[in-house]
C-alpha positions in Angstrom: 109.8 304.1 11.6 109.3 302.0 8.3 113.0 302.5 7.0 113.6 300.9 11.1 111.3 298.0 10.5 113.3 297.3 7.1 116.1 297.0 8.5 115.3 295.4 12.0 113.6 292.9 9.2 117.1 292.7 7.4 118.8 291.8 10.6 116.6 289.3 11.0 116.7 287.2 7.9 120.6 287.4 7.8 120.7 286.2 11.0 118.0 283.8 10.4 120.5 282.5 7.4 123.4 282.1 9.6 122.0 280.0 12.2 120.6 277.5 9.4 124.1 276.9 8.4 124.9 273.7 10.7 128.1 274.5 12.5 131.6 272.9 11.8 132.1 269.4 13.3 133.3 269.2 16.8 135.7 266.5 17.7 134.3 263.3 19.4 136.4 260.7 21.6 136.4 257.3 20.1 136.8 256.2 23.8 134.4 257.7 26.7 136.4 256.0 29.8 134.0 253.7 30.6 133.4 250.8 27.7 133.4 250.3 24.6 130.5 251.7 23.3 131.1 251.8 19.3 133.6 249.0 18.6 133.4 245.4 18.0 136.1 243.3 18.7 137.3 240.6 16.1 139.7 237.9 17.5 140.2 234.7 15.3 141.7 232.3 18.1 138.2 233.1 19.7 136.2 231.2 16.6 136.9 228.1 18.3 135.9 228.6 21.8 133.1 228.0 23.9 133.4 231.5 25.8 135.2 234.0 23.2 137.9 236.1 25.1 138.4 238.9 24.4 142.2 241.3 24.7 140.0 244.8 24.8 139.5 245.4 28.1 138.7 249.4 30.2 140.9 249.6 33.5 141.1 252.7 35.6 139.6 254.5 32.9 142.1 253.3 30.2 141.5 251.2 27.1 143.7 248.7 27.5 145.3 246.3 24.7 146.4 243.2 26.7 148.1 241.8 23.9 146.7 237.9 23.4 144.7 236.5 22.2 146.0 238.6 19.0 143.2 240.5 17.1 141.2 243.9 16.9 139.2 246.1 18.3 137.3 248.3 15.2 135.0 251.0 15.2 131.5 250.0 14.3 131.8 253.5 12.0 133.5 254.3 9.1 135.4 257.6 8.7 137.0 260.2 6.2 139.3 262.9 6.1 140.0 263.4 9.7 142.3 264.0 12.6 143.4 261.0 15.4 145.2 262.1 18.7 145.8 259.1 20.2 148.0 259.2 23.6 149.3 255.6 24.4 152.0 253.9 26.8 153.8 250.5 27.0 152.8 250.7 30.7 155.7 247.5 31.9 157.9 246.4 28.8 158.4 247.8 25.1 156.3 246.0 22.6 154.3 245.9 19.7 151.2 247.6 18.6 149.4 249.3 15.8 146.6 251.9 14.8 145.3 250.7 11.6 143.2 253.4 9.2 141.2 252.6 6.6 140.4 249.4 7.5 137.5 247.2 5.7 137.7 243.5 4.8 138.4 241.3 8.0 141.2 239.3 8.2 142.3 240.0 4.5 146.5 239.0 5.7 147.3 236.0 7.5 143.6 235.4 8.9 144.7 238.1 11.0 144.4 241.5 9.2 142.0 243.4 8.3 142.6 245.3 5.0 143.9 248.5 5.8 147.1 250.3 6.2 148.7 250.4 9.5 150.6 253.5 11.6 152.9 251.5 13.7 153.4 252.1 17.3 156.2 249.0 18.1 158.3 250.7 20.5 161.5 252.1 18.3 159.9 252.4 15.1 156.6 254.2 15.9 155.1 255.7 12.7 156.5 253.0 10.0 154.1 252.1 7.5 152.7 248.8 6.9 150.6 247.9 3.7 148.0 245.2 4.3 146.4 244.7 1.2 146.1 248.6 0.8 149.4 250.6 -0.8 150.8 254.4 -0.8 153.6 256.0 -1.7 156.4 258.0 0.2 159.5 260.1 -1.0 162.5 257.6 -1.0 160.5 254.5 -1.3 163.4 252.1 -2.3 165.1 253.7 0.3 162.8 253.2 2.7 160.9 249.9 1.4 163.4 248.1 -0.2 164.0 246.3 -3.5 161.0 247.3 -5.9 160.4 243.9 -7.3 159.9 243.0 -3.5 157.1 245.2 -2.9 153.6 244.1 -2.4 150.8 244.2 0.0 150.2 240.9 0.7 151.8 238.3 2.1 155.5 237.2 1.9 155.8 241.1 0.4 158.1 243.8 1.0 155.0 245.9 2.9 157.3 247.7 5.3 157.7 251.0 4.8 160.1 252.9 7.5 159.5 256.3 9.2 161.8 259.4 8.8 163.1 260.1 12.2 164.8 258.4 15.3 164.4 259.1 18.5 160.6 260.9 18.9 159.0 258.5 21.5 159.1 258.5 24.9 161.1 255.9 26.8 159.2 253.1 28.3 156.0 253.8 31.0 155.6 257.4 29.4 152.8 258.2 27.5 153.7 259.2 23.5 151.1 261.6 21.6 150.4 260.3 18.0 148.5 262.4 15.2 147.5 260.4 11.9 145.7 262.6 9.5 143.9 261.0 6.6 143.1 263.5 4.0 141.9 262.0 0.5 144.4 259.6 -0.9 147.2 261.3 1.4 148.6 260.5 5.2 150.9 262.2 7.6 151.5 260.7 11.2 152.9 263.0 13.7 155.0 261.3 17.5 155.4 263.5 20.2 155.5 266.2 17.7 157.7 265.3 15.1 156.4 264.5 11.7 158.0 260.7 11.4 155.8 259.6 8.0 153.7 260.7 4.9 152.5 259.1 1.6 150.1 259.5 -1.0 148.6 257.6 -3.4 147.2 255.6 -0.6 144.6 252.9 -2.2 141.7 254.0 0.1 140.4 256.9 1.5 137.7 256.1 4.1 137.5 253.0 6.2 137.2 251.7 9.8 139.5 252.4 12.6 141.3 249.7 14.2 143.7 248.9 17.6 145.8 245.8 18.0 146.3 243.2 20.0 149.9 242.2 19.2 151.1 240.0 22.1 152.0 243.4 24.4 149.9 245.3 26.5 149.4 248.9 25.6 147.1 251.4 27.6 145.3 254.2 25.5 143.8 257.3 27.6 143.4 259.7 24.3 141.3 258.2 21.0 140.2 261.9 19.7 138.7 262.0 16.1 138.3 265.7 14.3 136.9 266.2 10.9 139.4 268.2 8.8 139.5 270.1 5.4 143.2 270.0 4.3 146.6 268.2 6.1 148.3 270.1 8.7 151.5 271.6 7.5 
């Protein structure tokens, strides 16, 4: 009966041990369907008027980007090493849009931009790089960025940086899944699959989250964030 107790006791405190330690972090949507709880919305053209507007808007259950007046919509949050599945369409005509990681100063480029580094989503070249006043570094970067004594990451700059691949989004009025994982200094961007982009070096490693407004309108139904502890191979 004793030698039961001890070890009924045993069970007890090593269970007892396991349940203290809090369990991994479960993903959480960035975008519950409804508003947008979370985010703030910074629009420059807006400074000047009476009754700010504002190009964030929820319809049918989808975030939508209508495009003008240009800006932002960033978290409220700031985030490291993670996962973002974001699902997005050019629901009527190709365009121009961005997911910018990172983030941090406001409007840092042109009035416009907040500092960050930006995963591209422009219809045709989905996953390109753009530096804004952050930098990173990519395998064939003269290749891929041009003349070295061009580069820079602000304006007037060579801050382009094209993705690998051709041909891995969806044609127009389909939705396209993108992965970005930030991991430390290093970033890999995933389109329907294929990896399209990767650097390291980048000059941050934590910072807001950001969507554009970019003169098109994009719907998002998928903003999913997932803590991570190493880059998917």
């Amino acid at each position: 009966m004793k030698n039961h107790f001890l070890l009924s006791l045993l069970a007890f405190g090593l269970w007892a041990c396991a349940s203290s330690t809090p369990p991994p972090p479960e993903p959480v949507s960035l975008f519950d369907g409804i508003g947008l709880k979370g985010w703030h919305v910074d629009v420059p053209d807006s400074d000047t008027l009476a009754i700010p507007e504002n190009p964030f808007v929820v319809r049918n259950g989808l975030l939508v980007s209508l495009g003008t007046p240009g800006g932002h919509l960033i978290t409220d949050s700031v985030y490291h090493n993670y996962r973002l599945e974001v699902e997005y369409r050019f629901a009527g005509e190709p365009g121009n849009c961005g997911v910018l990681v990172h983030a941090s100063r406001p409007r840092a480029l042109y009035g416009m931009f907040p500092q960050s580094l930006e995963v591209q989503m422009e219809h045709g070249n989905a996953g390109d790089f753009w530096c804004i006043v952050e930098d990173i570094t990519v395998p064939d970067m003269e290749q891929r960025r041009g003349p070295k004594e061009e580069w820079g990451i602000t304006e007037g700059k060579g801050r382009h940086i094209a993705n690998l691949t051709d041909g891995s989004e969806k044609p127009v009025g389909e939705w396209n899944a993108m992965t970005i994982e930030c991991f430390g200094n290093e970033i890999k961007v995933w389109v329907n699959g294929d990896l399209v982009n990767y650097g390291n070096n980048c000059t941050a490693d934590k910072g807001q989250i950001a969507l554009q407004a970019e003169g098109s309108e994009v719907e998002f139904r998928k903003l999913l964030l997932s803590p991570i502890t190493a880059l998917s191979k």
